[in-house]
N, C-alpha and C positions, 0 to 999 in steps of 0.2 A: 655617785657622789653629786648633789648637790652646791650651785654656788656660795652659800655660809660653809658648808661643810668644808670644801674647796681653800677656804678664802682662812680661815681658823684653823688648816693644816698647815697655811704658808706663813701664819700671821709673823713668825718670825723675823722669815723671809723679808715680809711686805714691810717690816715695821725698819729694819736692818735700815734697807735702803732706802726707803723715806725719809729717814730721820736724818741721816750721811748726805741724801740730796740737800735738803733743807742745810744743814748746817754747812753745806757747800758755797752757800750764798753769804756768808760772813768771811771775811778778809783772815781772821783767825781760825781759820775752820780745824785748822789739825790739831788744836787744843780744844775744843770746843766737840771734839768725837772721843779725846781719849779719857779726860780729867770727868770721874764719873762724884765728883765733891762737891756736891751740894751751894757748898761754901764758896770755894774755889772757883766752880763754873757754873754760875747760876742760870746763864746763857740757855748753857748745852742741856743743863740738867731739866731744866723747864721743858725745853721744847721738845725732848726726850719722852717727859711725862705728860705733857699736856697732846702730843701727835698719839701715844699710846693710847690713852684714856680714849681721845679720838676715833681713832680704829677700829676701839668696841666696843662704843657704842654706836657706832656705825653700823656694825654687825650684828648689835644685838637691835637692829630698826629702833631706837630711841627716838622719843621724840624731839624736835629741834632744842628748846628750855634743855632739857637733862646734857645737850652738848653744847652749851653756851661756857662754862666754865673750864672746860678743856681747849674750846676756842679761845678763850679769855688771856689762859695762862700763855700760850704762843703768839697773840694778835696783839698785846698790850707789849711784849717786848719788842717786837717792830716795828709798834707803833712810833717810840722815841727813837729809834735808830733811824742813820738815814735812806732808809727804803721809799719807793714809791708808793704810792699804793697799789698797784698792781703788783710791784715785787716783796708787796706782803704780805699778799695771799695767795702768791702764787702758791707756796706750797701745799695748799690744801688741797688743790686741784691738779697737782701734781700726781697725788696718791693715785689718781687716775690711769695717769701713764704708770707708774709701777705695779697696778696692780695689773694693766695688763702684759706687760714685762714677762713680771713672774707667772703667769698663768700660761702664755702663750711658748714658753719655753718647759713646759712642759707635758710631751704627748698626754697624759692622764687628763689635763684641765681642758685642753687649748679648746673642744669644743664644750666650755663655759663661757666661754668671750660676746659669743650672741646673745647671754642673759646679765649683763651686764646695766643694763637700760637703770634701773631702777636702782643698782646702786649708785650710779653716775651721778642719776638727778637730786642723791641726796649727798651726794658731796659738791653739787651745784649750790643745793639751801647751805649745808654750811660753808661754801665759799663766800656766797652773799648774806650770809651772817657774821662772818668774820669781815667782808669788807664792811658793814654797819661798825662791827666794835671799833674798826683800826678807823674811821672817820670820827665817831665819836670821842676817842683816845687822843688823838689830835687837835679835834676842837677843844676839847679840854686841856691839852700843851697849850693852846695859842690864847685862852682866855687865865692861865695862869700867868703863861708872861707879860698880856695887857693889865695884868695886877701889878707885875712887878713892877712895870714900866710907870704908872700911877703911883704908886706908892712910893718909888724912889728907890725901892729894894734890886733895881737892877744892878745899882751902883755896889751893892758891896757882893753882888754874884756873879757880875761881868766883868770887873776889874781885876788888879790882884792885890797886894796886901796893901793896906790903908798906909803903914809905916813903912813898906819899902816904896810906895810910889811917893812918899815924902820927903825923901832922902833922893830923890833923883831929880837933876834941871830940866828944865821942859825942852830948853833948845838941842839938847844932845841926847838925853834919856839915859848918860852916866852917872851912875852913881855919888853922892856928894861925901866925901870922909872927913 
């Protein structure tokens, strides 16, 4: 058995606890692994689909372009959450540590772990392609809000309603009847 061979017997496996690691890192984590609703948990659903997609094309050596949009769909939701930037890509390189996890816990794979190299380095490029998107994602938050902040549109998306901040005295902030 070769390591594709290897790595697409476990991909289950790999995909299980990567995803569960990742959504580990959100405060709402235990809703964000069970609510598989589109709708509902856009969060969970995304980063579900967008690490999958990831995975194989990884596997299938694609080139970096063909896993730009799978990086997209995960690195653009952390990008407006409050993560760092390290703690927003970490989980790509995470996939690192699980896959040798799962390999190494298992006598049939464990000597695949020395052929590792070459997948490594390509979830090196798409670390440092997801850090590119999640900086670009962010320079684009911060020159949205130097628009708001011009335009004056801050006022009616930082405040709260026009009519009940009307109805309150400035010296106490109780309401006037």
């Amino acid at each position: 058995m070769n390591l594709i061979e290897a790595l697409k017997s476990k991909r289950k496996q790999i995909l299980s606890t990567w995803v569960d690691r990742t959504l580990d890192s959100y405060a709402s984590s235990g809703f964000f692994k069970q609510s598989k609703d589109k709708f509902a948990n856009p969060v969970g659903v995304n980063i579900r689909e967008g690490l999958t997609a990831l995975f194989d094309l990884l596997l299938s050596k694609a080139p970096r372009e063909e896993y730009l949009p799978a990086l997209d769909q995960v690195i653009r939701i952390r990008a407006v959450q409050e993560f760092t930037p390290a703690q927003a890509v970490a989980p790509i390189l995470e996939l690192k540590w699980v896959v040798r996890q799962i390999l190494s816990a298992d006598r049939n794979t464990r000597d695949l772990l020395s052929e590792l190299d070459s997948f490594d380095c390509d979830i090196d490029r798409a670390a440092l392609a997801a850090f590119d998107m999640y900086t670009a994602c962010r320079e684009q938050l911060y020159e949205n809000r130097i628009r708001e902040l011009k335009s004056g549109s801050y006022i009616l998306t930082d405040s709260g309603c026009p009519s009940a901040l009307l109805r309150r005295r400035p010296q106490d902030e109780t309401p006037i009847h």
